[in-house]
C-alpha positions as CSV (number, residue, x, y, z in Angstrom):
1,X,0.0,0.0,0.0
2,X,1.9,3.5,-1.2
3,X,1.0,6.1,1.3
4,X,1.1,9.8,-0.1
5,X,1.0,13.3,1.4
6,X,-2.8,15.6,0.7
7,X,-1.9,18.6,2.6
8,X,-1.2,18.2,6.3
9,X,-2.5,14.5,6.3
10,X,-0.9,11.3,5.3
11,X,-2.8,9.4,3.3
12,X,-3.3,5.9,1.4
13,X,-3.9,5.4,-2.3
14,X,-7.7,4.2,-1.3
15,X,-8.7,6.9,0.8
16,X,-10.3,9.1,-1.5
17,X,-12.4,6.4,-3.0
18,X,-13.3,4.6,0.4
19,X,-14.3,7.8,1.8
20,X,-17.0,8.3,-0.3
21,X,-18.1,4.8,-0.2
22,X,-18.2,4.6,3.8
23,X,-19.6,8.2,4.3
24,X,-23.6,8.3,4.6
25,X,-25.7,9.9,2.2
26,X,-27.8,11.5,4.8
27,X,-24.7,13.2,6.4
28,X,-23.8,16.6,5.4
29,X,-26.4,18.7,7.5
30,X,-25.6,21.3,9.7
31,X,-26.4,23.7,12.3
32,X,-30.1,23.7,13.0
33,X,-31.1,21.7,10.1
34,X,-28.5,18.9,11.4
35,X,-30.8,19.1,14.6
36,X,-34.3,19.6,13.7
37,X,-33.3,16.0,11.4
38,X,-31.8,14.5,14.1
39,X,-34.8,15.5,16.7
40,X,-36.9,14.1,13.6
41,X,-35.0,10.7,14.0
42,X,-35.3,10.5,17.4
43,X,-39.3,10.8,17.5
44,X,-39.2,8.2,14.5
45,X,-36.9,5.6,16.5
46,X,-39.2,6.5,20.1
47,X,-42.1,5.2,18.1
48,X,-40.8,2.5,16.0
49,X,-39.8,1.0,19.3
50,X,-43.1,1.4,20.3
51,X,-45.0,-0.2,18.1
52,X,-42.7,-3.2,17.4
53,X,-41.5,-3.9,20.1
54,X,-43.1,-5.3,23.3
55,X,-40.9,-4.7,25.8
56,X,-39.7,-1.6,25.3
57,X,-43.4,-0.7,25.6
58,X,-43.6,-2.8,28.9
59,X,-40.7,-0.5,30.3
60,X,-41.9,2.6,29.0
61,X,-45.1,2.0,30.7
62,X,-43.3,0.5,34.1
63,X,-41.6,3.9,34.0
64,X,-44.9,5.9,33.9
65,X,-45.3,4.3,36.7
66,X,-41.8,4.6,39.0
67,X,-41.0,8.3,37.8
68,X,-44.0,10.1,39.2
69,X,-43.7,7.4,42.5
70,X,-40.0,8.3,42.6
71,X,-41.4,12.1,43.8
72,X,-44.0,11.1,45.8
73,X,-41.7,8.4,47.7
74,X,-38.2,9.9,48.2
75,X,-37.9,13.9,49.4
76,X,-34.0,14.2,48.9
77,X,-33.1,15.3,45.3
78,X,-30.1,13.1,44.8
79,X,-32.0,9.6,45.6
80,X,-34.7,10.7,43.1
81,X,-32.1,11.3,40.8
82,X,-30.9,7.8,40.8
83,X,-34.2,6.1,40.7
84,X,-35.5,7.9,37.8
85,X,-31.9,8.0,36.3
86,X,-31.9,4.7,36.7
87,X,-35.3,3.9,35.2
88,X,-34.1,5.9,32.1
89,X,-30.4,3.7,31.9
90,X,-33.5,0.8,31.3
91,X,-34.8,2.4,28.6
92,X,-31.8,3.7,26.9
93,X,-30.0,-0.2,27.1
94,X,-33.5,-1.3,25.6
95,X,-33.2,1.1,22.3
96,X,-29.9,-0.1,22.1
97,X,-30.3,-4.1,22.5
98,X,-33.9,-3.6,20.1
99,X,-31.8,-1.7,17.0
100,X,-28.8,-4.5,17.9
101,X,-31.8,-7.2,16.9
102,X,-33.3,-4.9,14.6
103,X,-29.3,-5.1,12.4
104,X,-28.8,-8.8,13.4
105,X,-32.1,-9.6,11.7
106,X,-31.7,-7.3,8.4
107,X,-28.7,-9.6,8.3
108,X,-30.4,-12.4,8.3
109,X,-32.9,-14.3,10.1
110,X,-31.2,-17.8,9.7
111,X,-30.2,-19.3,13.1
112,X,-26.6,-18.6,13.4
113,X,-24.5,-18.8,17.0
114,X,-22.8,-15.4,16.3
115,X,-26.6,-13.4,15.7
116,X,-27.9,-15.7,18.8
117,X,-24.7,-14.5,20.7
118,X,-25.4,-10.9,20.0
119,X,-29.3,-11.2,21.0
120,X,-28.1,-12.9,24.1
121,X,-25.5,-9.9,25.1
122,X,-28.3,-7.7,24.5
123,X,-30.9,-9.0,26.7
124,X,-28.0,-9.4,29.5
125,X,-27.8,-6.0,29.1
126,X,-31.1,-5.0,29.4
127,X,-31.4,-8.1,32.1
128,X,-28.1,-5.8,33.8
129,X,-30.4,-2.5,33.7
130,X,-33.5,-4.0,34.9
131,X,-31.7,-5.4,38.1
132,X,-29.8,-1.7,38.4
133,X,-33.2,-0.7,39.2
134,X,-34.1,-2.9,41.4
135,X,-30.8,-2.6,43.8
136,X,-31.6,1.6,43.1
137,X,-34.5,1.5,44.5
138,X,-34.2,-0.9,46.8
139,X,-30.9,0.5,48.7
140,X,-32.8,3.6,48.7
141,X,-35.7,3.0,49.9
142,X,-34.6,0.2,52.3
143,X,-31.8,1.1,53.6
């Protein structure tokens, strides 16, 4: 591979072309377009999750739940910090495990150890969160 200098940087004969292969067609926004897009995303993602997947809607609806009770059970700021903070880390690791699946099975939805391995992880993950929770709320409200 013959490396060349462009400027300041140091760069390989492929570069060029592999940059404009691996860059995104949908990057290239910025300032507030970048984030009105990006807000845009987010609502789609929030309700793609919602409707296809049954257990992020479990937890979204277990935290309807456990954020308002977190104010009504704990006065100091800090311990209602954590327990909703902590509802919220449940949510976040259960967008991230569902667009994990989401990839593995755009892949392909033959059974293969490596996809299985990667669903596992996931729900470990979530299982991780979920028991965060619990010990949260627990240690403060028990202790």
């Amino acid at each position: 591979m013959q490396r060349t200098f462009f400027g300041d940087k140091l760069m390989n004969d492929f570069d060029s072309n592999a940059q404009a292969h691996e860059e995104s067609p949908f990057k290239g926004k910025t300032g507030m377009r970048r984030l009105m897009n990006a807000f845009g995303y987010s609502l789609e993602g929030f309700k793609a999750a919602f409707k296809h997947e049954d257990a992020f809607r479990q937890e979204v609806f277990l935290s309807l739940i456990l954020i308002p009770l977190a104010f009504f059970l704990e006065p100091e700021a800090l311990h209602r910090i954590l327990m909703i903070g902590s509802v919220f880390l449940v949510l976040i690791v259960e967008l991230l495990n569902s667009a994990v699946e989401a990839v593995v099975d755009r892949v392909s939805i033959e059974r293969h150890a490596l996809a299985k391995r990667a669903k596992d992880i996931g729900s470990a993950a979530v299982f991780v969160a979920l028991a965060n929770v619990v010990m949260t709320w627990g240690l403060i409200l028990f202790a």
